[in-house]
C-alpha positions in Angstrom: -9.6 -19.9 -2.6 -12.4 -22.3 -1.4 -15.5 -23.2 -3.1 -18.8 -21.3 -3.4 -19.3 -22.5 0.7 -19.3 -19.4 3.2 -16.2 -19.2 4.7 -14.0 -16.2 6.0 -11.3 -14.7 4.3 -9.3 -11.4 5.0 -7.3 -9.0 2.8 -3.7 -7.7 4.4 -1.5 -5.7 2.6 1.5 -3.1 4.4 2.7 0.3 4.1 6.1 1.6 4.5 8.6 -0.4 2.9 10.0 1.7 0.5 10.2 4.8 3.0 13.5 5.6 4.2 12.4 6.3 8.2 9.5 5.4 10.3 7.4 2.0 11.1 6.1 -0.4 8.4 2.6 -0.8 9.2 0.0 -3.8 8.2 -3.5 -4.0 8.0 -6.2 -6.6 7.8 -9.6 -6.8 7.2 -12.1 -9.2 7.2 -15.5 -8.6 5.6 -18.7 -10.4 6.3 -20.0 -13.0 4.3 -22.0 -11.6 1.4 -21.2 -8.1 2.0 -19.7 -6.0 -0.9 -18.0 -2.4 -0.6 -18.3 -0.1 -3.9 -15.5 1.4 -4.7 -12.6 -0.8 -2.6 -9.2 0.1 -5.0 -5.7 0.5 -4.5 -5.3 3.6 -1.8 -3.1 4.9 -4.0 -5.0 5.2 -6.9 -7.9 7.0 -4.2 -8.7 10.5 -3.7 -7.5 11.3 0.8 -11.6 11.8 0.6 -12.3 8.7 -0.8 -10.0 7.1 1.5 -11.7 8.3 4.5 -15.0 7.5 3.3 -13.8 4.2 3.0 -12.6 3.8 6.1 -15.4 4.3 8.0 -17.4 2.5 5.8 -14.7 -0.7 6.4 -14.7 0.1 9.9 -18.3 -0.2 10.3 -19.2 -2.9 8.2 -16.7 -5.3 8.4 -16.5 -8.6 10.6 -12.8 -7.9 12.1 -10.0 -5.6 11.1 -6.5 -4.5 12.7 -3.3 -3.0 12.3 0.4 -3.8 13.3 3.3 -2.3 12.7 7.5 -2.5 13.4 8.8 0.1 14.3 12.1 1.5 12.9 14.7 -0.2 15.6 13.5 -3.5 14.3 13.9 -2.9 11.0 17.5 -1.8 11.9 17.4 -5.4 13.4 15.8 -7.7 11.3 15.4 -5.9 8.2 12.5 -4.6 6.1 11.1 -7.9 4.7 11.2 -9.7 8.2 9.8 -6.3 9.9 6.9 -6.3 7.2 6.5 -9.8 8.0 6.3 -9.2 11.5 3.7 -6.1 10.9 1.9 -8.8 9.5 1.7 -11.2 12.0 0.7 -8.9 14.7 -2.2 -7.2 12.6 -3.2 -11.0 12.1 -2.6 -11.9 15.9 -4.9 -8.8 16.5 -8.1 -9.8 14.9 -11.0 -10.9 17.2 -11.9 -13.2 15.0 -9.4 -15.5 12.5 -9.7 -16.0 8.6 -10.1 -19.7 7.2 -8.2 -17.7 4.1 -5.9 -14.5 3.2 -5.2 -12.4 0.6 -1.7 -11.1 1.0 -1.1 -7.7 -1.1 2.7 -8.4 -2.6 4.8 -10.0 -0.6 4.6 -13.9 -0.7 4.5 -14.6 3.2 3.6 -18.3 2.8 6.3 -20.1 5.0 5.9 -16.4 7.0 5.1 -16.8 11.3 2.3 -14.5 10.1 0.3 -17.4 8.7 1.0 -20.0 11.1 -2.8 -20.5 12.3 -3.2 -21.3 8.3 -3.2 -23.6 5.9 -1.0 -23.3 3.1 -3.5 -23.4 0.9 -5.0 -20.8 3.0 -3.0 -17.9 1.4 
């Protein structure tokens, strides 16, 4: 992680690879400098109403978020971890504006297409 200089940095993490049908899905968010949301956890460990409080909250306060997601054929094709991968890279290509640094949620994704626009010191 850089220094104490302002720089941007997004948090990705995916859903759906442990699921036995449907897409695995991506998300990234990038909040603005100096801005801190109470109560950001695991969504698992959340309440669906704290969830959806959240998301609006993200939604409206943050500098740039997405979403991308596989869908089942290509996982059929190129397998969970590469369609994760992939979920990734499309949420990333999606953002209106691009990270200097990610936070990647599990999966280690650092010679990943996802993260070509970064460093590797970047993730």
């Amino acid at each position: 992680m850089p220094g104490s200089e302002i720089f941007l940095a997004a948090g990705m993490d995916e859903v759906g690879r442990g699921c036995l049908a449907g897409p695995v899905v991506a998300a990234i968010v990038m909040l603005r400098p100096g801005v801190v949301i109470g109560g950001l956890a695991d969504s698992k460990k959340l309440t669906p109403e704290r969830r959806g409080e959240l998301d609006l909250k993200i939604k409206e306060t943050t500098l740039a978020w997405a979403v991308g997601r596989a869908e089942p054929c290509e996982i059929d094709q190129i397998n969970i971890l590469q369609a994760s991968l992939l979920a990734m890279r499309r949420a990333f290509d999606a953002l209106a504006v691009f990270p200097e640094w990610v936070r990647v949620d599990g999966t280690d994704i650092r010679n990943s297409p996802a993260t070509e626009r970064l460093s590797s010191e970047a993730i």
